[in-house]
C-alpha positions, 0 to 999 in steps of 0.5 A: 300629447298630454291627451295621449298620455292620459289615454295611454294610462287609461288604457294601462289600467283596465288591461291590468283589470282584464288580466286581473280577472283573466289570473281569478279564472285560471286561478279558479280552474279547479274550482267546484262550480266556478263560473268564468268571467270576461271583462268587456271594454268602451270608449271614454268621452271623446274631445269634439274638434269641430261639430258635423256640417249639413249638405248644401247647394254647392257642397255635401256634408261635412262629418264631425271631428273628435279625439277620444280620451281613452277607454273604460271597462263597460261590464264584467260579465260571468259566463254562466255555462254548464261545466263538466262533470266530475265523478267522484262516487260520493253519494252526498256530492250532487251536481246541477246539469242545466239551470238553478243553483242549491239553496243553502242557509246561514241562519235567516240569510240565504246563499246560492252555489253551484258548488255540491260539495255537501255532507251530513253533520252529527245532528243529521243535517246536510250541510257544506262542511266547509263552513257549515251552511245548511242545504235547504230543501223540503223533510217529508211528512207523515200522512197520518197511517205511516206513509210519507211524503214530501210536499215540496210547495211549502217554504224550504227548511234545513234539510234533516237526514236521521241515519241510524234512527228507528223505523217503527213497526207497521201493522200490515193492513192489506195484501195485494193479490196478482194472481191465476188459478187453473181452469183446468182443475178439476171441482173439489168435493163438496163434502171433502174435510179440510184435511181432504182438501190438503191432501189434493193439493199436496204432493200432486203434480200441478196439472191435477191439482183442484187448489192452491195454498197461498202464504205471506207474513203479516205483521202486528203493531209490534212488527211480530210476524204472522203467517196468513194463510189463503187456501182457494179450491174449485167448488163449480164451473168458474167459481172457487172458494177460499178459507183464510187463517192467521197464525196465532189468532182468534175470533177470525171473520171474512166480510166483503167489503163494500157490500151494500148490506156489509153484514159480517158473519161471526167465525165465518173463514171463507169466502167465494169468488166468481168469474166470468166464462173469459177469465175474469173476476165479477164478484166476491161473497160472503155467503151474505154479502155479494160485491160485483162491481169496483174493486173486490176487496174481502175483510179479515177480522181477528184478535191476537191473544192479549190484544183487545182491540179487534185487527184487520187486514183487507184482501184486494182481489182485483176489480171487476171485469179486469185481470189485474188481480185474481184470473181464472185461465186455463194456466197453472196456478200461480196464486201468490200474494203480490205486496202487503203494507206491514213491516218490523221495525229497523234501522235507517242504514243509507240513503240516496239522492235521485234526479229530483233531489228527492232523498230516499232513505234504506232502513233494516227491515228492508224498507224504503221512505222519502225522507227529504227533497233538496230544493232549487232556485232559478233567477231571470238574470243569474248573471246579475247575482252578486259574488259572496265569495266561497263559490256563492252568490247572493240576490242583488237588484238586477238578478231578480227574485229567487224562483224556489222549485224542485228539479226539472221542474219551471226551467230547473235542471236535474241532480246528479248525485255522486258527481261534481260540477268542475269549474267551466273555465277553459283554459285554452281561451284564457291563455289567448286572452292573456296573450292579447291583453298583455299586447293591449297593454304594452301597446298602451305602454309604448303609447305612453313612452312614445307621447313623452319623447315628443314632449321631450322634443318640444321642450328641446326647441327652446334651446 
C-alpha cells in the first residue's frame, strides 16, 4: 500500500508539471514566434516479485512478476512547427516561413528567434527594441567604381541601415542603346550641312524621315547634368552615320573601342555603323579603327570648362551578329538610350526587405543600393536548443553547431517583410490536454486517498 501512495504521488507531481507547461503555451498563444511544447511521461522503476521461469519438458514458461512504483516525465519536447502569419504592414517586421531562426547579438554573444519584431535605432542599426539586441546579417560593400554588393560568405555583423544619409553623385560612364533605325529611310546627302540634316528629320512625318535625334542626361562627378546628344542619318545601303555632342563640352572625340589599332582621331564626332542585309549590327567605325566582332562599343572623349581631367563615357551599341542593341528593320525609328549609369546625388528616403532578407535602400535621386542582407542560421536539432527566455534560444549540447546562411538557401526558409510569425499553439489541442491531465491527476488523487483508507483498515484490526 505504501508503494501505492508513493506511486499515487508521483503521479500528482508530474501531471501538475504537464499542466504547468499546458498554462506557459496558453499563456504564450499571443506570443510572436512562440513555439509549443508537450510533456511526455515513462515508467519509474518497477519492484520485481519473481523473476521469468524458461519452458520445460512438462511445463511452459512462466513470465516475470513486477509492480511499478509510479511514473517520471521522459521529455518536454517544443514543437517546432510553422505558425501563422500575422500581417501587420511594418516594413521592418520580417517572418520566417520554413526553416531557420534570426541571429541577433548582445555584444559577443549571440541569441536565436523566431520572433521578427525589429526596428531601427538612431544610429541606423536594426534592432529588437525590446531590448536592444542587434540583428545580425551582412553591410554591403563598395566595389570600387560606386557599385555595391553584399557578400554574404563573410562572418555576420550588426546590420547598419544609414536613413537619410547621402548618396554621392556618379559620373555616368556609359549609355546603353536598344534600339531600330528604318530601313526604309531614305540615304542623306552626302554633301547636306548639319543644319540640312535637321531640317529632314524635323517636323517630318516618321515614314519619311532619313534619321533620328536621340537625347539622355549624363552626369558629371558633381551630379551636373548634360544633354548627350546622338544623331544617326542613312548615309548607303545597310549603313548609318552618327555625329555625338555633349552639352556644355569641349575637345569631344569618338574612338571605337576595342579596335586593334585604337587609334583616336582628335575632334572626330562621328562614327559609322554597319549592318548585315538581315538587320543586325556587324561592325562600328571610326573612320580609322573597325570593330566587328564582341560587343560594339564606341568612346566619347571630352573636357568640361574648368576640368582637366579629360571624361569618358562609352556608347554600347549591341554585339555583333545580335539584335540586342542597335537593329536595322524595316520599322519606324525607335532609337532611344535605353540606360546610363550616372546620377546626382540624393538622400536615402526608405528601404525594403525582400525574400532574401536583402535590405535595398530608396534614395532621392531616384536610385536603388543594396544596402545590407539579414542573415540566417539553421541547426540539426532545433528542438535541442535551450530556452533564454524573451522569445530566444541560445546553443546547447545536442542543438548542434549554427549552420549561418542566407534565405532559401541549405534548408533555410524565406523573409517576409511586413508580417509576423504568431505563436503555433493551438488552442483547441490545449484545452483537450488539459482535460486529460486534470483527469490523470485526480485519478492519481483518488489513488492516494483510497490506499490511506485501506491503511486505516489495517490498523483498525488491532482493536
Amino acid at each position: 500500500m505504501m508503494r501505492t501512495l508513493y506511486a499515487g504521488v508521483s503521479g500528482l507531481k508530474n501531471h501538475q508539471v504537464r499542466m504547468d507547461v499546458i498554462g506557459n503555451n496558453i499563456s504564450n498563444v499571443n506570443t510572436i514566434g512562440f513555439k509549443s511544447e508537450r510533456v511526455m511521461f515513462h515508467d519509474l522503476i518497477s519492484q520485481t516479485i519473481s523473476g521469468a521461469a524458461a519452458p520445460r519438458d512438462n511445463v511452459g514458461g512462466v513470465n516475470p512478476q513486477a509492480v511499478g512504483l509510479g511514473m517520471n516525465i521522459a521529455s518536454i519536447d517544443k514543437l517546432m512547427t510553422q505558425g501563422s502569419l500575422q500581417t501587420t504592414g511594418k516594413g521592418t517586421d520580417v517572418a520566417i516561413t520554413g526553416e531557420g531562426f534570426f541571429v541577433v547579438a548582445d555584444g559577443d554573444k549571440k541569441f536565436y528567434t523566431r520572433a521578427g519584431s525589429f526596428d531601427v535605432d538612431k544610429n541606423g542599426q536594426l534592432v529588437n527594441p525590446a531590448d536592444g539586441f542587434k540583428v545580425q546579417g551582412w553591410n554591403a560593400q563598395s566595389d570600387g567604381s560606386g557599385s555595391k554588393f553584399v557578400n554574404n560568405t563573410g562572418t555576420p555583423q550588426d546590420i547598419i541601415i544609414p536613413l537619410y544619409s547621402k548618396e554621392p553623385a556618379k559620373e555616368t560612364t556609359y549609355v546603353v542603346y536598344k534600339s531600330n533605325l528604318n530601313a526604309r529611310a531614305e540615304n542623306m546627302p552626302a554633301d547636306a550641312s548639319e543644319e540640312q540634316r535637321y531640317k529632314m528629320i524635323a517636323n517630318v512625318p516618321p515614314d519619311q524621315r532619313r534619321g533620328h535625334l536621340t537625347n539622355i542626361m549624363v552626369y558629371d562627378d558633381q551630379g551636373k547634368e548634360h544633354n548627350l546628344k546622338v544623331f544617326m542619318w542613312k548615309s548607303d545601303m545597310n549603313k548609318w552615320t552618327a555625329s555625338v555632342a555633349v552639352s556644355d563640352s569641349e575637345q569631344l572625340t569618338v574612338d571605337v573601342v576595342g579596335s586593334q589599332q585604337n587609334t583616336a582621331v582628335p575632334n572626330n564626332k562621328k562614327f559609322e555603323l554597319n549592318f548585315s542585309p538581315d538587320g543586325k549590327i556587324t561592325s562600328v567605325s571610326d573612320g580609322v579603327d573597325v570593330l566587328n566582332s564582341g560587343a560594339l562599343n564606341v568612346n566619347i572623349s571630352f573636357k568640361y570648362p574648368g576640368t582637366p581631367e579629360a571624361k569618358n563615357i562609352q556608347l554600347r551599341l549591341g554585339n555583333a551578329g545580335t539584335v540586342e542593341g542597335v537593329t536595322q528593320f524595316a520599322s519606324e525609328f525607335t532609337t532611344k538610350a535605353r540606360e546610363q549609369d550616372g546620377y546626382t546625388m540624393g538622400y536615402m528616403e526608405s528601404f525594403a526587405i525582400d525574400a532574401s532578407g536583402k535590405v535595398t535602400g530608396t534614395f532621392s535621386n531616384g536610385m536603388k543600393h543594396e544596402l545590407a542582407q539579414i542573415a540566417m542560421a539553421n541547426f540539426t536539432n532545433p528542438a535541442g536548443l535551450e530556452k533564454a527566455g524573451s522569445n530566444y534560444y541560445t546553443v546547447s549540447n545536442n542543438s548542434g553547431d549554427p549552420i549561418v546562411g542566407e534565405s532559401g538557401v541549405g534548408g533555410l526558409g524565406s523573409l517576409h517583410s511586413g508580417v509576423l510569425e504568431m505563436s503555433n499553439v493551438d488552442l483547441a489541442d490545449q484545452f483537450t490536454d488539459m482535460i486529460v491531465t486534470q483527469r490523470g491527476f485526480q485519478a492519481n488523487s483518488r489513488s492516494i486517498t483510497t490506499a490511506d483508507q485501506m491503511i486505516q483498515e489495517l490498523l483498525g484490526l488491532k482493536r
